[in-house]
C-alpha positions as CSV (number, residue, x, y, z in Angstrom):
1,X,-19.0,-16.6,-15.0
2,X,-16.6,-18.9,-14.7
3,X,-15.1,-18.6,-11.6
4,X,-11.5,-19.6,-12.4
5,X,-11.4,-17.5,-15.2
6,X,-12.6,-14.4,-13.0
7,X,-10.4,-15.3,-10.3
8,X,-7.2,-15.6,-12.5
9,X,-7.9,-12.3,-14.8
10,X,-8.8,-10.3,-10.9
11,X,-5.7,-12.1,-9.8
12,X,-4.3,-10.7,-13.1
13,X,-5.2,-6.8,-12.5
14,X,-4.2,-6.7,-8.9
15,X,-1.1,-7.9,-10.1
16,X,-1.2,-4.9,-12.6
17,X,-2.4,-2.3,-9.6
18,X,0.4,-3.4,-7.4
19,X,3.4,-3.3,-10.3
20,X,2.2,0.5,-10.4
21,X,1.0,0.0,-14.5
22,X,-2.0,2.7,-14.2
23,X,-1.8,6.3,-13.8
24,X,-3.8,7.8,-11.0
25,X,-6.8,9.6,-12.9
26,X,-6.1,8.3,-16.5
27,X,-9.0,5.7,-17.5
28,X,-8.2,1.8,-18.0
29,X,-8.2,1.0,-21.3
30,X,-10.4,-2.6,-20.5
31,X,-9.7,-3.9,-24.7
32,X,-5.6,-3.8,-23.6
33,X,-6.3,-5.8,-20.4
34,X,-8.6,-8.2,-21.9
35,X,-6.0,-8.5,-24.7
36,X,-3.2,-9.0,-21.9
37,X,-4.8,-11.5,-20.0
38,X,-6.5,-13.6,-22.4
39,X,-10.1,-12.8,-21.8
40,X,-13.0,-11.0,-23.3
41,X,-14.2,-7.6,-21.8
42,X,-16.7,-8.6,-19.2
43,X,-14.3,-10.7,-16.6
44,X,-12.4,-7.8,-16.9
45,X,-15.1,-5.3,-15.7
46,X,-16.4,-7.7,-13.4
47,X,-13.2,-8.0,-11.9
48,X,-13.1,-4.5,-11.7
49,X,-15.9,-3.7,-10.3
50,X,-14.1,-6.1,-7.3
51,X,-11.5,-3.1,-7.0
52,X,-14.2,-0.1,-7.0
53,X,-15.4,-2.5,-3.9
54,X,-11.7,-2.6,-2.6
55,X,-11.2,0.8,-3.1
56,X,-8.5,0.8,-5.3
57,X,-10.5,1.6,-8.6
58,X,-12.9,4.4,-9.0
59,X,-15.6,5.2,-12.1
60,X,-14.7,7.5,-15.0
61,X,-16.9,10.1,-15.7
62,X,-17.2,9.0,-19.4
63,X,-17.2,5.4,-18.0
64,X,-14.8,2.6,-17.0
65,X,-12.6,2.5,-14.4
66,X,-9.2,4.2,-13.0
67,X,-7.2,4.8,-10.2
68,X,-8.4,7.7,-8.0
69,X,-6.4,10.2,-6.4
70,X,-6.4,10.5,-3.4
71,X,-7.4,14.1,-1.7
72,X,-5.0,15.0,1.1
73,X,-8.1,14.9,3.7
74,X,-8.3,11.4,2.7
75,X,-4.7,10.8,2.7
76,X,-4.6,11.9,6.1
77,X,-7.3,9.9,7.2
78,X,-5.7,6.9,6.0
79,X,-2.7,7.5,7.3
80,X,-4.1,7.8,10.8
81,X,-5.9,4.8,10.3
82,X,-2.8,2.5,9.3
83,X,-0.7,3.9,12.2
84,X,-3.2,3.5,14.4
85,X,-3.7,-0.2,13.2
86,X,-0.5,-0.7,13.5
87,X,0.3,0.3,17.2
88,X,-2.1,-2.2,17.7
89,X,-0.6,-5.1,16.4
90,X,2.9,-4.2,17.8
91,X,1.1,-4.3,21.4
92,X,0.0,-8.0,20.9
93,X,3.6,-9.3,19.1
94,X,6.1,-10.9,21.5
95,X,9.8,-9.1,21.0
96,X,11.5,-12.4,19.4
97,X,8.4,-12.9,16.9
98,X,9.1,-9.5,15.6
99,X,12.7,-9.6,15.3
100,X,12.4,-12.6,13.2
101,X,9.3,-11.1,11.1
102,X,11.3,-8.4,10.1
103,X,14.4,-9.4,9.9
104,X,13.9,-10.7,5.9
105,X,14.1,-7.0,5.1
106,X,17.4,-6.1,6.6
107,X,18.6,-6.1,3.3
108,X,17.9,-3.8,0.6
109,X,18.8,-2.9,-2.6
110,X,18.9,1.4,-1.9
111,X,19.3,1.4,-6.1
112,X,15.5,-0.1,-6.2
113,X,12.5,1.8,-8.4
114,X,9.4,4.0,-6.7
115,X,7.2,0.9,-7.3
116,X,10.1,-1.2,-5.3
117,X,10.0,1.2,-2.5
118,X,6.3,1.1,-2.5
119,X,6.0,-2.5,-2.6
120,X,8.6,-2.8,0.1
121,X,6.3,-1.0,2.3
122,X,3.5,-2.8,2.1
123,X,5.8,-6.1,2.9
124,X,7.0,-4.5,6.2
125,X,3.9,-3.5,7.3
126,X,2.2,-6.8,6.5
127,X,4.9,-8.7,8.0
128,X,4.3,-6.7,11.7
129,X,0.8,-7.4,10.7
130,X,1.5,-11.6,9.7
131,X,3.6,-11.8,13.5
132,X,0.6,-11.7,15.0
133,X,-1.2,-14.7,13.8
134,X,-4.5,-12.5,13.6
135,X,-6.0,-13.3,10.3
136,X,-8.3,-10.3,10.3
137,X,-5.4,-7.8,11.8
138,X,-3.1,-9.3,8.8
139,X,-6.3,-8.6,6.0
140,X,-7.1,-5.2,7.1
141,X,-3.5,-4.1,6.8
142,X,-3.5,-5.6,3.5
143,X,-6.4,-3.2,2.6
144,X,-5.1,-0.4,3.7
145,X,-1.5,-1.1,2.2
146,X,-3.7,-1.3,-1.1
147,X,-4.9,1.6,-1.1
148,X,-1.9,3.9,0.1
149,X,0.0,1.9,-2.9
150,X,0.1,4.7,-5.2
151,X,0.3,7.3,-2.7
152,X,3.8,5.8,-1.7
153,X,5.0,5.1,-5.6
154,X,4.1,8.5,-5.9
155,X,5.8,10.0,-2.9
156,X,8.8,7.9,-3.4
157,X,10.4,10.6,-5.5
158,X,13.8,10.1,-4.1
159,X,14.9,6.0,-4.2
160,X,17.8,6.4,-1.7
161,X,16.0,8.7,0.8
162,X,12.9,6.2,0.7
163,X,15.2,2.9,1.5
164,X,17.3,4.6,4.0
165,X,13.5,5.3,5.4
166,X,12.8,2.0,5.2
167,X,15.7,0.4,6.7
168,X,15.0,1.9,10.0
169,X,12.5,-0.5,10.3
170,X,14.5,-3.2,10.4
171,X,17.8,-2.0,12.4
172,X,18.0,-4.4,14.9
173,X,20.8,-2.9,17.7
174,X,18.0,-1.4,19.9
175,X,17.1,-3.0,23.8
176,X,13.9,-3.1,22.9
177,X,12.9,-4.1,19.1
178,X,9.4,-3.7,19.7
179,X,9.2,-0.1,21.4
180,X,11.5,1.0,18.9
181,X,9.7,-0.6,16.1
182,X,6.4,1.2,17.7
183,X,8.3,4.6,17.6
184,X,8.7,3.9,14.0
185,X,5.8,3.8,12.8
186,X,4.1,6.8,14.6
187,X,7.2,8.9,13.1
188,X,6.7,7.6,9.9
189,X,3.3,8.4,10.0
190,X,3.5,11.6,11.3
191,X,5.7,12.7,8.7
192,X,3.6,11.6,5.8
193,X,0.4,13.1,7.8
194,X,2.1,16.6,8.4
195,X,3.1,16.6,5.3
196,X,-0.5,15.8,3.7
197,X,-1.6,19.0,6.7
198,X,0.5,21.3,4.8
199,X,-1.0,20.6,1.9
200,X,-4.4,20.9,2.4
201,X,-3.3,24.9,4.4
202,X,-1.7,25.6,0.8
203,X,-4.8,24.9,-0.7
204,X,-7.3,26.9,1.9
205,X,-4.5,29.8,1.2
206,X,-5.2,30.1,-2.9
């Protein structure tokens, strides 16, 4: 295959992944994505196929592709994972780098869509990630932002309460921006992880 063609049409559907254009558990219709990004079929599968690798696409039973969802076991897990990830990179940041890495998202619009929130999220958390200067620290954050996506457009029920959340992140008037920052994140995570917990009880209780 040509490989600017399958770089621009996989270029084209993570695009699509990330603007939040596929329903968790509904199949890709691969005819309306060729048709959208100027390509036959097979660049789109192959490109695909990419995202199964990547986690972020799963197989249909009947065939094709979709985006899975996510079990809370393996929403928790995760979770964990990104938090833990993080606390690491916050360790090797100096105070000043972090302030500055962060301070682009200071403002924000609190009138922004579940996809905004989402995609806000992942640009925080790749920014603590980017202050590093760790290539491999700033691609596995990526990953895992990836795959949480739709997990946070989904969760992001409530616009205001999600920026408000967000903007924590980024309030600056603390002694120490870094221990805060770290404090953060394990709060955030906690939250989202105890509330996965309480799911998966529920369900042992049915």
């Amino acid at each position: 295959m040509d490989p600017p063609l399958h770089e621009r049409v996989y270029g084209g559907l993570k695009a699509d992944y990330l603007a939040g254009l596929f329903v968790p558990g509904k199949k890709i219709d691969i005819q309306e994505l060729a048709t959208r990004h100027r390509s036959s079929k097979t660049p789109v599968r192959e490109a695909a196929f990419t995202m199964v690798g990547e986690g972020l696409l799963t197989h249909h039973a009947d065939g094709g592709f979709l985006v899975p969802i996510l079990a809370p076991k393996e929403l928790v897990e995760l979770l964990y994972w990104h938090m833990q990830l993080l606390i690491t990179v916050l360790a090797t940041v100096k105070e000043s780098t972090l302030r500055q890495a962060l301070q682009p998202y200071a403002v924000f619009d609190q009138e922004t869509s579940a996809v905004g929130i989402a995609i806000r999220t992942n640009e925080i958390f790749l920014a603590m990630a980017e202050a590093t200067g760790n290539r491999e620290a700033t691609l596995d954050v990526r990953r895992l932002n990836d795959r949480l996506h739709y997990s946070r457009i989904a969760e992001a029920t409530a616009p205001i309460y999600s920026a408000k959340e967000l903007a924590i992140f980024t309030s600056m008037e603390v002694e120490s921006f870094r221990k805060a920052t770290r404090r953060r994140v394990e709060a955030y995570h906690v939250r989202k992880i105890d509330r996965q917990l309480q799911v998966i009880r529920s369900e042992r209780q049915i």
